[in-house]
GUTITOR-546745 format. One record per atom (N, C-alpha, C, O): chain; x, y, z; atom name. Coordinates in steps of 0.02 Angstrom, whole numbers. Example, Ala and Ser with C-alpha at 12.3 -4.5 7.8 and 13.67 -1.06 7.14 Angstrom:
% residues 2
(A; (660; -284; 390); N)
(A; (615; -225; 390); CA)
(A; (660; -165; 390); C)
(A; (712; -166; 423); O)
(A; (642; -112; 354); N)
(A; (684; -53; 357); CA)
(A; (645; 2; 394); C)
(A; (670; 57; 402); O)
//
This chain:
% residues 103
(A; (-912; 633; -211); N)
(A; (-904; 589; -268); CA)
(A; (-830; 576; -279); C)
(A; (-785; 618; -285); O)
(A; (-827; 513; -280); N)
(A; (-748; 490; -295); CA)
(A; (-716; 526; -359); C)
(A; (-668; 564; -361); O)
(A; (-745; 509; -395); N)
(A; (-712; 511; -470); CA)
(A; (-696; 568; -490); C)
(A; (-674; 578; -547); O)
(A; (-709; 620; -438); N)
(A; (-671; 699; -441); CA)
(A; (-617; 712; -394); C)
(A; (-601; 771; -387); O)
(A; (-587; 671; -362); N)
(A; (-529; 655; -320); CA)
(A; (-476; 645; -368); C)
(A; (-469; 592; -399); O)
(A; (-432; 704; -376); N)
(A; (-378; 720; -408); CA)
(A; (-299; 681; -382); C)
(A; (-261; 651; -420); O)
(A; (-286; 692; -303); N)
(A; (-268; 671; -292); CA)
(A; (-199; 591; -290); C)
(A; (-151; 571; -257); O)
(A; (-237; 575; -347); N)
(A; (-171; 502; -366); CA)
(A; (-183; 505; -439); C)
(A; (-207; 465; -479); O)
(A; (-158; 569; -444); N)
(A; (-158; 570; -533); CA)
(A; (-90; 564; -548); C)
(A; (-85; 527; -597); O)
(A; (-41; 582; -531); N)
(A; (47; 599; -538); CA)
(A; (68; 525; -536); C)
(A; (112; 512; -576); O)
(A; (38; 456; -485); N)
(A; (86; 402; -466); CA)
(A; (60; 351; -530); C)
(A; (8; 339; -562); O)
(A; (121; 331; -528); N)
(A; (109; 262; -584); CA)
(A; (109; 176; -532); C)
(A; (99; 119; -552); O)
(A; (120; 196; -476); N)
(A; (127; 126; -444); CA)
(A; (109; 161; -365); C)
(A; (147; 203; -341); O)
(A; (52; 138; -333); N)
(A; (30; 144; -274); CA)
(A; (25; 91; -238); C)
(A; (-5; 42; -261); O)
(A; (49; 90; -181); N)
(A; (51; 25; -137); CA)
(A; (24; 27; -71); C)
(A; (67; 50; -33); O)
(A; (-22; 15; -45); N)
(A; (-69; 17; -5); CA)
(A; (-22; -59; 63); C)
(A; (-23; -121; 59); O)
(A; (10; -16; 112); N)
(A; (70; -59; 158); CA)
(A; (4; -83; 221); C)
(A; (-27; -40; 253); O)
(A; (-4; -151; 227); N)
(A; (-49; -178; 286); CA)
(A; (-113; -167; 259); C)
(A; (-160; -160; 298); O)
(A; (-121; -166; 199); N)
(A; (-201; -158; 162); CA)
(A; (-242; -215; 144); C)
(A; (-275; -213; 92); O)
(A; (-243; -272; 188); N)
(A; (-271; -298; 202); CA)
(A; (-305; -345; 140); C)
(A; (-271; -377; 100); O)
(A; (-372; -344; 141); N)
(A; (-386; -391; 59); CA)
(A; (-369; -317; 12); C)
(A; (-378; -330; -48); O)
(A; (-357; -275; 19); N)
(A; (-373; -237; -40); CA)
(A; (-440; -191; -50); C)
(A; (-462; -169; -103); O)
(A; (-458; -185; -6); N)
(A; (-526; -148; -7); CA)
(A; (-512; -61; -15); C)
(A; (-552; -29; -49); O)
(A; (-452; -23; 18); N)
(A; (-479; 43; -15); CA)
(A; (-426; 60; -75); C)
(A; (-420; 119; -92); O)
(A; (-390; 14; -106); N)
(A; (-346; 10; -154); CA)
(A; (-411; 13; -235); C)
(A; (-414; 45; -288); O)
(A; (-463; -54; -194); N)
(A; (-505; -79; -213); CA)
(A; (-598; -1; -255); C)
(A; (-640; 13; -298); O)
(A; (-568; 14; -196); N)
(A; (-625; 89; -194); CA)
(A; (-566; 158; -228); C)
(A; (-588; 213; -211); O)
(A; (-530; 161; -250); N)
(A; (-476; 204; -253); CA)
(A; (-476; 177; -361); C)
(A; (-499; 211; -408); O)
(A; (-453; 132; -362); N)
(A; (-467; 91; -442); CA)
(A; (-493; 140; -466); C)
(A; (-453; 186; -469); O)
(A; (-551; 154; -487); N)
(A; (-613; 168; -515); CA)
(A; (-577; 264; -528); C)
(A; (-603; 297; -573); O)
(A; (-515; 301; -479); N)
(A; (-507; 360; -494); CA)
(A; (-414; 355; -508); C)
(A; (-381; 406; -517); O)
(A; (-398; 319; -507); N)
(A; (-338; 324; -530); CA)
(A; (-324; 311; -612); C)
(A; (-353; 281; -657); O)
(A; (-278; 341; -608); N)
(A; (-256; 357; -702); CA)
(A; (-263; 279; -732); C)
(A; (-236; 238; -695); O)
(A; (-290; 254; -785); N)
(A; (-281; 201; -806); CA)
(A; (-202; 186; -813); C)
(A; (-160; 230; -819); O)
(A; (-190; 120; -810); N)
(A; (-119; 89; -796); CA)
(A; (-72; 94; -739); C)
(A; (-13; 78; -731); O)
(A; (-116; 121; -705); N)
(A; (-81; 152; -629); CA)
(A; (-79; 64; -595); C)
(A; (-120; 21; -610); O)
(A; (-19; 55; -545); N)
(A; (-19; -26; -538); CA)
(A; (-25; -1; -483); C)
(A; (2; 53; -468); O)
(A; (-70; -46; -433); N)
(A; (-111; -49; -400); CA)
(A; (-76; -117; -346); C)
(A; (-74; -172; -374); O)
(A; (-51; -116; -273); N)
(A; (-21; -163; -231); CA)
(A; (-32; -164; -168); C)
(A; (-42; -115; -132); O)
(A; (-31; -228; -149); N)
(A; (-64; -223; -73); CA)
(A; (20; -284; -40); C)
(A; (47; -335; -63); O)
(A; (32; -238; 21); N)
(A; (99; -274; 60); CA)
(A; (54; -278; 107); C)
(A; (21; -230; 129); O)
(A; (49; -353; 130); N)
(A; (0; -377; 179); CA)
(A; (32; -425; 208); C)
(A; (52; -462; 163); O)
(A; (60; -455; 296); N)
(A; (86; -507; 293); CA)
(A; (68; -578; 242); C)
(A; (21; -586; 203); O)
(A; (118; -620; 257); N)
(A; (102; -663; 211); CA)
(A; (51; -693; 212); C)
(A; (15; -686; 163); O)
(A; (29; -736; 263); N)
(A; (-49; -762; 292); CA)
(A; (-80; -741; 273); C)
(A; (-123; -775; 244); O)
(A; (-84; -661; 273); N)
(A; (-145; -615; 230); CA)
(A; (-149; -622; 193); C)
(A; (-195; -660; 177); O)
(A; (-106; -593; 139); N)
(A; (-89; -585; 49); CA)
(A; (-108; -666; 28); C)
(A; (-149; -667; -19); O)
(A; (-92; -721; 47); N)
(A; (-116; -788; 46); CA)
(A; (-178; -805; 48); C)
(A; (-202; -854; 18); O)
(A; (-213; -761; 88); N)
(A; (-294; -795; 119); CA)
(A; (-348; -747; 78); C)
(A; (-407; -760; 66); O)
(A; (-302; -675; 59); N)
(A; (-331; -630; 7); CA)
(A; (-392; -652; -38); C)
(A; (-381; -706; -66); O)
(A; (-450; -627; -52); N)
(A; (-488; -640; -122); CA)
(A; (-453; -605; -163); C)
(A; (-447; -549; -139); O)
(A; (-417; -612; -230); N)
(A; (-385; -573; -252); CA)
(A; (-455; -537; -303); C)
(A; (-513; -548; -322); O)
(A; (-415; -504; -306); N)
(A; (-452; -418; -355); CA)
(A; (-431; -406; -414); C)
(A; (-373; -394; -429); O)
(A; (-484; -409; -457); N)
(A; (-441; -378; -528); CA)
(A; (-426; -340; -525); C)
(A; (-468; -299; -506); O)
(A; (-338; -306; -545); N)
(A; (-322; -256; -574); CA)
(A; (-266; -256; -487); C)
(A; (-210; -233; -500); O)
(A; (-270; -269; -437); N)
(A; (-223; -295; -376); CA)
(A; (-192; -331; -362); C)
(A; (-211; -389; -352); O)
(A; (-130; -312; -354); N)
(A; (-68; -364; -359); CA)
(A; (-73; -355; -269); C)
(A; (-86; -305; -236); O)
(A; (-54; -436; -242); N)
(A; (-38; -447; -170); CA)
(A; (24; -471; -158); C)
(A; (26; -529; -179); O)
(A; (83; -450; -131); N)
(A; (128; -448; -104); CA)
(A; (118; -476; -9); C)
(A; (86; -453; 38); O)
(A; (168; -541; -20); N)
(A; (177; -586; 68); CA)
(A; (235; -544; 87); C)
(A; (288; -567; 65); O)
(A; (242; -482; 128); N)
(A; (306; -458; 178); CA)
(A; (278; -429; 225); C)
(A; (240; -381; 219); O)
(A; (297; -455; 278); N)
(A; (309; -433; 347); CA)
(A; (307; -327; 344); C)
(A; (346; -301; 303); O)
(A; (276; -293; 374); N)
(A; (312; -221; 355); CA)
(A; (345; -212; 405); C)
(A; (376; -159; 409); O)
(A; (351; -262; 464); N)
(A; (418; -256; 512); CA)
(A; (462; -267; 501); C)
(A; (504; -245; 539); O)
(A; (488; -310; 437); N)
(A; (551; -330; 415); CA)
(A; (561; -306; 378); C)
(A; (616; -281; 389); O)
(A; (530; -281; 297); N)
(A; (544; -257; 251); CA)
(A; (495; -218; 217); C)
(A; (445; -252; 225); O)
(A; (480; -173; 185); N)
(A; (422; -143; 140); CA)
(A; (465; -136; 78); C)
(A; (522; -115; 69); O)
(A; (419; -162; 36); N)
(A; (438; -176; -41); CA)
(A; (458; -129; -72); C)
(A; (412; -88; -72); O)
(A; (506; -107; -104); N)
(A; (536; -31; -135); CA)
(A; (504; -44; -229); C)
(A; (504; -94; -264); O)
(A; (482; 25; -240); N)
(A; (456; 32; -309); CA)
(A; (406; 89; -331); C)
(A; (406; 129; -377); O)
(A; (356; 71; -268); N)
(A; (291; 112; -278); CA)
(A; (318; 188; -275); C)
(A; (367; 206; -243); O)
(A; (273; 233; -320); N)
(A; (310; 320; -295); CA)
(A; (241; 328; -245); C)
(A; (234; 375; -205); O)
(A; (205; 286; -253); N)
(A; (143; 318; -165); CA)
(A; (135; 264; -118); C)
(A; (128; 208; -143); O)
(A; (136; 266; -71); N)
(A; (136; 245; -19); CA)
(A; (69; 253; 14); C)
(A; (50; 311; 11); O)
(A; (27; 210; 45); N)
(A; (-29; 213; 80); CA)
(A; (-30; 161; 167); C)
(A; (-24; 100; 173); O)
(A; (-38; 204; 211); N)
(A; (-75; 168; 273); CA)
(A; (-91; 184; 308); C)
(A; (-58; 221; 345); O)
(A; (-186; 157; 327); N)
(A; (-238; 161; 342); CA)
(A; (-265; 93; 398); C)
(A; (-300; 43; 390); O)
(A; (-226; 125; 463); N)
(A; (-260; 111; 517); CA)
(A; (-183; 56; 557); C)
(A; (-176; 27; 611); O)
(A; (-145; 65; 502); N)
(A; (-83; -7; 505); CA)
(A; (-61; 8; 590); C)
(A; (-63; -44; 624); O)
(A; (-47; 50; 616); N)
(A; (10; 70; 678); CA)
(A; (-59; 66; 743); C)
(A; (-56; 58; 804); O)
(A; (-92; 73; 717); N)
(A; (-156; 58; 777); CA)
(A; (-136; 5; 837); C)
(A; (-156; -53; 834); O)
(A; (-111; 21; 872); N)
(A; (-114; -18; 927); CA)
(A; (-50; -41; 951); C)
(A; (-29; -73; 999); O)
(A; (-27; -10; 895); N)
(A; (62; -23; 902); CA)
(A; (126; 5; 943); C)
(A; (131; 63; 923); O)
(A; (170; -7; 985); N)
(A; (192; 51; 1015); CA)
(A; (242; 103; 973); C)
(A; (245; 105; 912); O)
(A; (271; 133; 1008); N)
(A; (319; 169; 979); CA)
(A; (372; 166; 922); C)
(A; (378; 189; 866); O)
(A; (416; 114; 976); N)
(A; (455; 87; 936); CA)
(A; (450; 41; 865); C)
(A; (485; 49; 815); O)
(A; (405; -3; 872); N)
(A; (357; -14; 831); CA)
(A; (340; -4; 784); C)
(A; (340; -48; 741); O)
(A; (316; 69; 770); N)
(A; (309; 104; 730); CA)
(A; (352; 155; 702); C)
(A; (336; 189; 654); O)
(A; (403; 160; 731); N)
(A; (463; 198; 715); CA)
(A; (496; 166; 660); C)
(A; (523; 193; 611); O)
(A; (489; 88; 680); N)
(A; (531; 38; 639); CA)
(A; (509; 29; 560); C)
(A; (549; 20; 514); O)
(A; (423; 36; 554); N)
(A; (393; 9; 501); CA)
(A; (422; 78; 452); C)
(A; (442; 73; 395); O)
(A; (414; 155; 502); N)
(A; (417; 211; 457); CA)
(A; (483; 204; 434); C)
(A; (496; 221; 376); O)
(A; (525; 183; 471); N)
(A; (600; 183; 438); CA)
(A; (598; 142; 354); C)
(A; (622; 165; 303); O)
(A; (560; 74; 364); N)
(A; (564; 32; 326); CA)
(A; (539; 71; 261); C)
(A; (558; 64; 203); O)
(A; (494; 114; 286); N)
(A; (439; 136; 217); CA)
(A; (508; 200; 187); C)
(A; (520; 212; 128); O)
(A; (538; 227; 240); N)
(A; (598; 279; 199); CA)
(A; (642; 230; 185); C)
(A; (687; 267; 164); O)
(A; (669; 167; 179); N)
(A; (713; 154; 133); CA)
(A; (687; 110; 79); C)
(A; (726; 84; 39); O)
(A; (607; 99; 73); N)
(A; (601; 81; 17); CA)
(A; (597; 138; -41); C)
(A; (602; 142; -102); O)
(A; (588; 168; -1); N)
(A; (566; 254; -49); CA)
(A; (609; 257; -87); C)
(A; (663; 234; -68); O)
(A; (605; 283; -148); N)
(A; (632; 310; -196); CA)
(A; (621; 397; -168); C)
(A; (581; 409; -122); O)
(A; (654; 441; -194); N)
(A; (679; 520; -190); CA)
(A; (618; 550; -242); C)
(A; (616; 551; -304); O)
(A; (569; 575; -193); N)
(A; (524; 611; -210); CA)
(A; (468; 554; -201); C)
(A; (416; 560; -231); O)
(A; (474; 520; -176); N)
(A; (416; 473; -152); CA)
(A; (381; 524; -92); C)
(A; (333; 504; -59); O)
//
């Protein structure tokens, strides 16, 4: 049962990086602290073509070029799949300088 998943009780802003329409941001809602802001960094095409979601904010950036700095949680689920190395070296860099200290 979800709604005993403690887990994202501490963050006030979770950002779900390559999350697509929003679907486990979407399934995640329902146990996070009320007022917790809720974001999906999806290329732009995506975040554009999105059904948007109540209570989900969609963000157009590339996470090869930039990942949006703010959120204190960070989420990604399935993003580096298929990706090579370097690749993925690049996106993790991106996600440590959006980080804030204790992210």
């Amino acid at each position: 049962d979800a709604s005993k998943i403690h887990l994202f009780d501490n963050y006030k802003h979770i950002m779900d990086l390559g999350g697509g329409h929003g679907q486990l941001l979407n399934y995640l809602k329902p146990i996070v602290k009320p007022g917790t802001k809720l974001t999906v960094q999806e290329r732009p095409q995506a975040a554009e073509s999105a059904k948007m979601l109540e209570g989900i904010n969609f963000i157009g950036q590339d996470l090869f070029e930039k990942v949006t700095p703010g959120p204190d949680c960070y989420l990604m689920k399935h993003v580096m799949d298929g990706f090579d190395d370097e690749s993925c070296v690049k996106v993790l860099k991106n996600v440590y300088n959006a980080s804030k200290k204790g992210t």
